[in-house]
C-alpha positions as CSV (number, residue, x, y, z in Angstrom):
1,X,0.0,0.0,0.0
2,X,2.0,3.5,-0.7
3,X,2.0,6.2,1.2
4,X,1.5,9.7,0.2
5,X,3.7,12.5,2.0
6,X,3.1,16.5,1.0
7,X,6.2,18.2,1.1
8,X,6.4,22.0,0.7
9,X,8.2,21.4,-2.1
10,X,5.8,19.1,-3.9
11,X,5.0,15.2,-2.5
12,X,6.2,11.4,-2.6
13,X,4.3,8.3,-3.1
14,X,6.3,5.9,-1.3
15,X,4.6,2.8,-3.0
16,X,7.0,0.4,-1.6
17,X,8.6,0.2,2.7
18,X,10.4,-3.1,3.3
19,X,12.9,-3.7,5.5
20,X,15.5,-4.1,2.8
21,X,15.0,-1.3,-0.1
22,X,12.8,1.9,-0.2
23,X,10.8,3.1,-4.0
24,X,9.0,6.4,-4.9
25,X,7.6,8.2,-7.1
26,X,8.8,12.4,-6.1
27,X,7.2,15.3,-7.8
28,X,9.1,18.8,-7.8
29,X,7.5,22.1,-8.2
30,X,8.6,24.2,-10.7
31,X,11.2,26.4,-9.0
32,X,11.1,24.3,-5.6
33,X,14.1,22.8,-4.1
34,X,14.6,19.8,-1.4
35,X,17.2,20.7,0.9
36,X,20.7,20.6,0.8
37,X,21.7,17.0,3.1
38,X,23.5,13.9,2.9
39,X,22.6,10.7,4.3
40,X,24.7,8.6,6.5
41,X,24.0,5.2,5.3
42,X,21.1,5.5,2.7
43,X,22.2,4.8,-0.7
44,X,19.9,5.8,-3.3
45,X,19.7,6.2,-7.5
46,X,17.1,8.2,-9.0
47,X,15.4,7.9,-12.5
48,X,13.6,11.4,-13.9
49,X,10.4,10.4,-16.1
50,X,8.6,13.5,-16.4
51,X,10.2,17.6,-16.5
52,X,13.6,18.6,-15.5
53,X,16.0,19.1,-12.9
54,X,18.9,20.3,-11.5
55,X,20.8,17.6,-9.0
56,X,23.7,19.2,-7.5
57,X,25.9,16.7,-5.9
58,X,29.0,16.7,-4.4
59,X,32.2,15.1,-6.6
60,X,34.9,13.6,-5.0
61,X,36.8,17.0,-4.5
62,X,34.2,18.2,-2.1
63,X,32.7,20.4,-4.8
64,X,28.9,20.5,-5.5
65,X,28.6,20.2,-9.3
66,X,25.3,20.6,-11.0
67,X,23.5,18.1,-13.5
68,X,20.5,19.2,-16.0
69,X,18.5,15.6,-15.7
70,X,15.9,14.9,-17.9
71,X,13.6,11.9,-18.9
72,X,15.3,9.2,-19.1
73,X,18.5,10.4,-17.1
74,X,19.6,8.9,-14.0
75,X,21.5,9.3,-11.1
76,X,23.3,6.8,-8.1
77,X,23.5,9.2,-4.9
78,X,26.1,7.4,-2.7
79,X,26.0,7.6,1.3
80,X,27.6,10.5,2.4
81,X,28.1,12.9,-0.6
82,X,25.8,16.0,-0.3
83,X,23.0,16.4,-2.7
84,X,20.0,18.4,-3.8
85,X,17.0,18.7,-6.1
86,X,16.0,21.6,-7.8
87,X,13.1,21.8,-10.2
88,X,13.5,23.6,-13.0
89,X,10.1,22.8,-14.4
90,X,7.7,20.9,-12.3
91,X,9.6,17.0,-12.5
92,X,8.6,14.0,-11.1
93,X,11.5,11.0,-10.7
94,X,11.6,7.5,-9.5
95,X,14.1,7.1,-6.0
96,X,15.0,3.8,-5.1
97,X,17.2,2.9,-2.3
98,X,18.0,1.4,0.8
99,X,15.5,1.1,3.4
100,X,16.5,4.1,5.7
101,X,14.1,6.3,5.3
102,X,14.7,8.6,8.0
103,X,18.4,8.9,7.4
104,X,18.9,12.7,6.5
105,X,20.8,15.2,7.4
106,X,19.8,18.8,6.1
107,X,22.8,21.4,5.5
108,X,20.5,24.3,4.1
109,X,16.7,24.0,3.8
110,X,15.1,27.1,2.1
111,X,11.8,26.4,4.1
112,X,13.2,26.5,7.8
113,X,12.6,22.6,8.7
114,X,14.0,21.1,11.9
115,X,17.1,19.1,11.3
116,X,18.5,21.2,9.5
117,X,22.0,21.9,10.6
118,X,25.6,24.3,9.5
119,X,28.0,22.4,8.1
């Protein structure tokens, strides 16, 4: 049974929660972003299928480099490297990964959610 989640940046369908991997379906707003965070342990890939984004992750320098994905275009977000969404038109994406869910830790977050932490 999936689970629908607003976000104030859009939603997620999480449409499958087992103890060993994690799926959903995540819809962007136009000109929303999720927050800037990393993830201790979770390891996740996404897949866009609708609109566009930018994914800024971190490269093994430390650096934050920015990728235009598009439908079609995927991406492996490994534990620890910092990451974020932006949609650059509304964008929905397939996330797979492991199973913990609650594993984030949010650097920036543009709308003022707890957790969030300096870097």
């Amino acid at each position: 049974m999936s689970e629908f989640v607003k976000k104030p940046w859009g939603w997620e369908n999480r449409f499958a929660v087992t103890d060993k991997y994690v799926g959903k379906v995540i819809h962007i707003n136009a000109g929303e972003m999720l927050s800037l965070q990393y993830h201790r342990q979770k390891d996740e890939t996404v897949l866009v299928v609708q609109g566009a984004m930018d994914l800024q992750l971190e490269d093994d320098g430390g650096r934050l480099q920015t990728y235009r994905l598009t439908p079609g275009m995927s991406q492996r977000i490994a534990p620890g490297r910092k990451h974020r969404m932006i949609g650059v038109e509304a964008c929905e994406f397939f996330e797979v990964s492991s199973p913990e869910i609650d594993d984030v830790v949010r650097l920036e977050d543009k709308y003022g959610r707890q957790g969030t932490t300096i870097a």
